[in-house]
One Martini backbone bead per residue (centre of mass of N, CA, C, O) as a GRO file, in nm:
protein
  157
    1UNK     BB    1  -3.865   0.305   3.058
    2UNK     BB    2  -3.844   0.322   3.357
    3UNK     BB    3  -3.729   0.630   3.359
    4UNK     BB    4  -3.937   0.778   3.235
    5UNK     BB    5  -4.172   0.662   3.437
    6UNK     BB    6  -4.043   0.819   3.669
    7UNK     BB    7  -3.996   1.106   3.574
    8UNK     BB    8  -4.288   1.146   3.514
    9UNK     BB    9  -4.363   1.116   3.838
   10UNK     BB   10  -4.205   1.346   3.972
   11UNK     BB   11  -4.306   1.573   3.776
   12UNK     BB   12  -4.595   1.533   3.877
   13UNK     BB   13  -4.561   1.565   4.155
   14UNK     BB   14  -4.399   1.857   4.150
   15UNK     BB   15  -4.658   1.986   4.054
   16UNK     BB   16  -4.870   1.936   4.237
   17UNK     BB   17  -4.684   2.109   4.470
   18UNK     BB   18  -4.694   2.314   4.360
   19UNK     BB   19  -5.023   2.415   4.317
   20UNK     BB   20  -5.014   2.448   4.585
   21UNK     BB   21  -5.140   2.624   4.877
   22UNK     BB   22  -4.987   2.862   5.068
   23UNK     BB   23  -4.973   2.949   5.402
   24UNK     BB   24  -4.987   3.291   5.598
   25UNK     BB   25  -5.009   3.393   5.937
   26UNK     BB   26  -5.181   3.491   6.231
   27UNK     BB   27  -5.255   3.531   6.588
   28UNK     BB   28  -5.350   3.396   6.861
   29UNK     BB   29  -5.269   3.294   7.197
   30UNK     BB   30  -5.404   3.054   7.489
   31UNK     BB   31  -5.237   2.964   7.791
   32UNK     BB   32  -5.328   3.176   8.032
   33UNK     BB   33  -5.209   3.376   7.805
   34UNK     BB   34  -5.168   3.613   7.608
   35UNK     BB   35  -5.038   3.572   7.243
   36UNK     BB   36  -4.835   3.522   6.946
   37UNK     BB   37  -4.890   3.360   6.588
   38UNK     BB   38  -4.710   3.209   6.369
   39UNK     BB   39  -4.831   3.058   6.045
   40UNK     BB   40  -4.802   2.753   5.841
   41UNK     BB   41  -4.943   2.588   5.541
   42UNK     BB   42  -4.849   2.249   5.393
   43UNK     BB   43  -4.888   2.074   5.185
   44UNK     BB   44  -4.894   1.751   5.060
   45UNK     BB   45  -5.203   1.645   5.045
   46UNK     BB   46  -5.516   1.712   5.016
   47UNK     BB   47  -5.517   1.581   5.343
   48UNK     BB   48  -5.225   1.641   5.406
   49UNK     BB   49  -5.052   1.871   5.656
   50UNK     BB   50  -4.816   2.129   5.750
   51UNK     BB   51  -4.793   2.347   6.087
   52UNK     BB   52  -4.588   2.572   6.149
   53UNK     BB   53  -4.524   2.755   6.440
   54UNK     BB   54  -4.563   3.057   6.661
   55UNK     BB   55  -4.529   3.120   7.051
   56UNK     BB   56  -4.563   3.433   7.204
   57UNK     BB   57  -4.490   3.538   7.550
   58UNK     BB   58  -4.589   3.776   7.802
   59UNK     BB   59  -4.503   3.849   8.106
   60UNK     BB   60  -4.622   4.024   8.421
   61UNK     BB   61  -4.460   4.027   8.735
   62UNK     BB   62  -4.386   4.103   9.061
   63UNK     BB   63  -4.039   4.095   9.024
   64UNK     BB   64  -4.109   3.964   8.736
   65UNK     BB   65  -4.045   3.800   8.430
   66UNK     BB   66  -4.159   3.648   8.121
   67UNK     BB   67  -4.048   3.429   7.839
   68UNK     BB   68  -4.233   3.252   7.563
   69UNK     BB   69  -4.164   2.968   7.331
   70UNK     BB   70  -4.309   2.836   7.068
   71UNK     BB   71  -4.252   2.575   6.912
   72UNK     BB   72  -4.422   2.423   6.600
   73UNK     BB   73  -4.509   2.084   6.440
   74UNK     BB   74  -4.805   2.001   6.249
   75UNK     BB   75  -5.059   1.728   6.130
   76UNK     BB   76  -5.292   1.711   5.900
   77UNK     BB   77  -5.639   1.632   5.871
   78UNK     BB   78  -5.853   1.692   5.610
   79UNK     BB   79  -6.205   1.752   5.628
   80UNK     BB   80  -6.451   1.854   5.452
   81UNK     BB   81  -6.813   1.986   5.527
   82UNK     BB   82  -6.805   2.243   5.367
   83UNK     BB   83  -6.845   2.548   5.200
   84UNK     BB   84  -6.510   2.612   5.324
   85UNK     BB   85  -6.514   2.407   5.550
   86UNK     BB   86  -6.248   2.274   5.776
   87UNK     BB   87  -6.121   1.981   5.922
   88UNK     BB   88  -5.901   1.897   6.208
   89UNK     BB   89  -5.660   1.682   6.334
   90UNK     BB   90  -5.408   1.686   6.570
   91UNK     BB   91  -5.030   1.608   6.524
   92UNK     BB   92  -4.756   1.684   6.739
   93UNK     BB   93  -4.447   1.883   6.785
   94UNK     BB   94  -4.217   2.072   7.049
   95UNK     BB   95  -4.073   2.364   7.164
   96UNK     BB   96  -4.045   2.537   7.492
   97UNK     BB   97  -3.938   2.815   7.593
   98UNK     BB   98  -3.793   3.008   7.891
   99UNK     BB   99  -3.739   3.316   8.056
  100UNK     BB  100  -3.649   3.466   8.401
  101UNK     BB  101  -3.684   3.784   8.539
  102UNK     BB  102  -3.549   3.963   8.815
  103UNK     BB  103  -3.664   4.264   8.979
  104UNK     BB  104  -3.621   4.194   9.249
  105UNK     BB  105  -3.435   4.233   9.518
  106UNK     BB  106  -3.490   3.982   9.663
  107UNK     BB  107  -3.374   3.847   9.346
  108UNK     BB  108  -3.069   3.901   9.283
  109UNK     BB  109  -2.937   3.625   9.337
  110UNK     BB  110  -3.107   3.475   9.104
  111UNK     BB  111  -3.176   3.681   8.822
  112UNK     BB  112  -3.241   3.379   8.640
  113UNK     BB  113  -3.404   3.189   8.400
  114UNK     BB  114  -3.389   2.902   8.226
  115UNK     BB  115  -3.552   2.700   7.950
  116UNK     BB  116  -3.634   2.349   7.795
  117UNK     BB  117  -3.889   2.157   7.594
  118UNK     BB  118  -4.057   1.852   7.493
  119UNK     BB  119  -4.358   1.821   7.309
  120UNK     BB  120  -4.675   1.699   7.235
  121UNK     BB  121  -4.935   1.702   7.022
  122UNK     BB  122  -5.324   1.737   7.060
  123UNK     BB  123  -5.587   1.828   6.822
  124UNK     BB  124  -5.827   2.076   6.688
  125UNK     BB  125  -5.965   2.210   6.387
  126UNK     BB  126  -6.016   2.496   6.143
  127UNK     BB  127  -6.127   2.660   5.829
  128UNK     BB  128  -6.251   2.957   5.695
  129UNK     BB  129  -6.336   3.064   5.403
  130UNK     BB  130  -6.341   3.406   5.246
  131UNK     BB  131  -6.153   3.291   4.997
  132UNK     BB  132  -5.891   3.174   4.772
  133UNK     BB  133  -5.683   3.370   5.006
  134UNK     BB  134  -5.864   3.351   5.281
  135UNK     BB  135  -5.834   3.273   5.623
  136UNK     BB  136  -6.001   3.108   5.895
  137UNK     BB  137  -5.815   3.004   6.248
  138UNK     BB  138  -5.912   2.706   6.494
  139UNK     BB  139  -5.796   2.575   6.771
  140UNK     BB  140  -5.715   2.298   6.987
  141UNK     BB  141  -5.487   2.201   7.286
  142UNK     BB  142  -5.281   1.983   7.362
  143UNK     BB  143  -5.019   2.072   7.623
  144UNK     BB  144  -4.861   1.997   7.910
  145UNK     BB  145  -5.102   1.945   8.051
  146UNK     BB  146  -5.265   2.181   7.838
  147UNK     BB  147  -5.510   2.410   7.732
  148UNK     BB  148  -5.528   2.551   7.384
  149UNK     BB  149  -5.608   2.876   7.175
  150UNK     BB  150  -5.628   2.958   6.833
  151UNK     BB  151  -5.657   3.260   6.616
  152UNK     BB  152  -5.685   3.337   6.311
  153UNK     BB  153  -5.509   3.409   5.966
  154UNK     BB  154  -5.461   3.323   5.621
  155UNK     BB  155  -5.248   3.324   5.353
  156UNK     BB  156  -5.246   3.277   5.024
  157UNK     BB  157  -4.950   3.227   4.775
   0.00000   0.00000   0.00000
């Protein structure tokens, strides 16, 4: 009786996160530079959510470029406010990559430089409903001394 009653309820909770729905889309990031970030959002639970993102920055200074990859992974608490509009404070962990290449003479011996650090995240953010199937997203982050502000669209698969 207790296997029956165990199976009953992994198969009711795996089916409870099969019918959520699974968010995917772009958008802006602004951290000092501007670029471009990649998010998806994983419900776990009606009120807490999984949100793994990337964030590509593309830098042009004079005798120098420099290129910076930040993954994240957030956790959201959701919490509906409005119809359609939902708000959640951030908590995660980030790694940063990047990379400087110099081109200019006076920098020949130095060629370029990497490098990566792991670093915590907390802020806030909101998704506004557009449809059943399309958000509107918009974020504020404290991240490695420094508050960046992210915003995009995500659509529902």
């Amino acid at each position: 009786m207790k296997k029956i009653i165990l199976t009953l309820v992994i198969v009711l909770g795996i089916s409870q996160f099969a019918k959520a729905q699974i968010d995917i889309g772009a958008g802006i990031a602004l951290w000092g530079d501007m670029g471009i970030e990649v998010k998806a959002d994983f419900p776990v639970t009606e009120e807490i959510s999984i949100s793994p993102s990337i964030d590509y920055f593309f830098e042009d200074y004079p005798g120098a470029s420099i290129t910076s990859l930040v993954f994240n992974v957030d956790g959201h608490y959701n919490f509906e406010v409005g119809e359609g509009f939902v708000a959640y404070p951030i908590l995660g962990i980030n790694y940063w990559n990047y990379s400087i290449n110099f081109d200019d003479e006076l920098y020949d011996d130095f060629g370029g430089t990497s490098g990566g650090d792991v670093g915590l995240n907390a802020g806030g953010g909101a998704t506004y409903a557009l449809s059943d199937s399309m958000k509107l997203y918009a974020e504020v982050k404290f991240m490695r001394s420094d508050v960046g502000l992210s915003a995009g669209i995500l659509f529902g698969l």
